[in-house]
N, C-alpha and C positions, 0 to 999 in steps of 0.2 A: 640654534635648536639642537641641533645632534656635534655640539664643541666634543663632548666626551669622548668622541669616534678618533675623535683628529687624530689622535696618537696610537691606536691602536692597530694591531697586525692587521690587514686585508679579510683575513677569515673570519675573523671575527664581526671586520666591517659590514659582511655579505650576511654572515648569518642576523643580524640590529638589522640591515637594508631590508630583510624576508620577511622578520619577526614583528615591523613596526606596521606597516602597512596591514599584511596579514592577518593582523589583531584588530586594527580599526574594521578590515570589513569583513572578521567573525565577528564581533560584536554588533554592527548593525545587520547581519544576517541572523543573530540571533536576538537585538530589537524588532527586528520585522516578523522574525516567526512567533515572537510571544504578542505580538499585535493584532496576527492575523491574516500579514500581507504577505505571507510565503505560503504561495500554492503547491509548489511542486517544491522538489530536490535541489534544483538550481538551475543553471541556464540549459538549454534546450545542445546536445551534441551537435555536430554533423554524420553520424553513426550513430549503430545503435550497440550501445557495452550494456546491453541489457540482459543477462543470460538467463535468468529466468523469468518468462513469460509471463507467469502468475501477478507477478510484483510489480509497481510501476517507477520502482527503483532504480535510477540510470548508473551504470556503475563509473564512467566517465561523466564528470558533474562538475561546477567550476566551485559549487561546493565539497565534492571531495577534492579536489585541488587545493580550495584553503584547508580543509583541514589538516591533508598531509603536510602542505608549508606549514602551516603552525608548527604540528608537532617536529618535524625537522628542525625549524628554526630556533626555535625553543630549548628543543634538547640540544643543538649544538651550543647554547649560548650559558646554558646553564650546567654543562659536563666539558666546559673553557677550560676552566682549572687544571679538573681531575686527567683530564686525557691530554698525555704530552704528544704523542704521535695525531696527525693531523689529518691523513689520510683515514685513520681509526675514528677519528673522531666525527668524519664528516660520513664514515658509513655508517655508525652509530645513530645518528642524526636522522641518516636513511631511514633505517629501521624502525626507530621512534616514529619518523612521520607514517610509516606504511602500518605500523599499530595506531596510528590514530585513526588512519583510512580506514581499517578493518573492525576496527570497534567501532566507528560511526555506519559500518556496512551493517555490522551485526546488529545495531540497534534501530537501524531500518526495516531491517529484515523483522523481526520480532514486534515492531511497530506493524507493521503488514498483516503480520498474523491476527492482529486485534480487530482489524477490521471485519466486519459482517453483512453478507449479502443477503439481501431483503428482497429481493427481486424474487418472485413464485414464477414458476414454469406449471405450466399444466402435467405433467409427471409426477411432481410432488404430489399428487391426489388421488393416486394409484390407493386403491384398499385403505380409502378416508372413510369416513362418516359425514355426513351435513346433511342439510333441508333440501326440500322442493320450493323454491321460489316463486318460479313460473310452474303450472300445471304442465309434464313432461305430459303429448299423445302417446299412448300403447302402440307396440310392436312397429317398432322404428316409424310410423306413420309423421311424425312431426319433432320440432327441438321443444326442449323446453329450458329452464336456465333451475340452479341449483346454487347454494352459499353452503361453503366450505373453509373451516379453517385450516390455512394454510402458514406457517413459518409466523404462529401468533394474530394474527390478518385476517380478516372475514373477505372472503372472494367470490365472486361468480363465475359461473362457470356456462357453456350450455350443455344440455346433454339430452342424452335420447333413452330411452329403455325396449328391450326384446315384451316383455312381458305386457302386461295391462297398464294403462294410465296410473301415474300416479301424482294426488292431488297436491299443490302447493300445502306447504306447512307438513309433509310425512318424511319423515327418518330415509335417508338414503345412503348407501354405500357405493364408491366408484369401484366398477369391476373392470375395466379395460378405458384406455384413451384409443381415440382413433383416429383425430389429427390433431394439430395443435389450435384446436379451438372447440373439441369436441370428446365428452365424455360416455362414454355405455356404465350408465346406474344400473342398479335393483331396488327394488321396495325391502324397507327392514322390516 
């Protein structure tokens, strides 16, 4: 299967030994992720090379591992030729792989950014407008519950009012939260 090697310099050998395998499992990592069956990044570290918090992007990944072998092995295999100095060539190689790294970081990273949190907090409701749901009691005497659009989302809420009762189905505005399950409305 690999005759063609037999005669060939060592360096060359190493960079075909990196590039063949390498490529079969980028490729079924990237059968798998256009299938569906790639949940995360790659296999799971023993540390965490995660440096920004936000992102669930590991920065050590056995997926960035193949990619930097690809591009290392690659570029050493295909700049064989041009580069006579051998030490040159195999930093070269380096570099190559550590741009492949970095350009598969960057398009994580930017993949990241797409993403959209849907999840409402009761803050987001601060100086909203919505209904009365349930009939809130006058001057904090009982809760009542209110529907509020929040992040596109029809929500509930409970809440209480200083003022007079006000009946389910009337216009309200949120004027202060006071814990996290609890709003102070007014009547509009």
């Amino acid at each position: 299967m690999f005759e063609f090697l037999n005669n060939t310099d060592p360096a060359l050998k190493m960079f075909w030994y990196v590039a063949l395998p390498t490529s079969i499992i980028f490729l079924i990592q990237l059968v798998l992720t256009f299938a569906g069956a790639d949940a995360n990044d790659g296999a799971d570290a023993d540390f965490n090379g995660d440096f920004d918090s936000e992102t669930p992007f590991q920065l050590f990944s056995f997926r960035n591992l193949i990619n930097f072998l690809l591009g290392f092995s690659w570029g050493g295999i295909s700049l064989w030729n041009t580069i006579e100095n051998k030490s040159l060539l195999v930093l070269v190689a380096f570099l190559i792989g550590a741009f492949f790294f970095f350009v598969f970081l960057l398009i994580m990273r930017q993949l990241a950014k797409l993403q959209e949190d849907n999840t409402s907090k009761i803050q987001d409701t601060l100086n909203r407008t919505g209904s009365v749901y349930i009939n809130i009691p006058g001057s904090k005497s009982g809760i009542g519950k209110i529907q509020i659009s929040v992040k596109g989302a029809q929500r509930e809420y409970n809440a209480i009012t200083l003022g007079e009762s006000i009946s389910s189905g009337s216009a309200i505005r949120v004027v202060e939260i006071l814990d996290d399950s609890l709003c102070l409305v007014e009547n509009l």
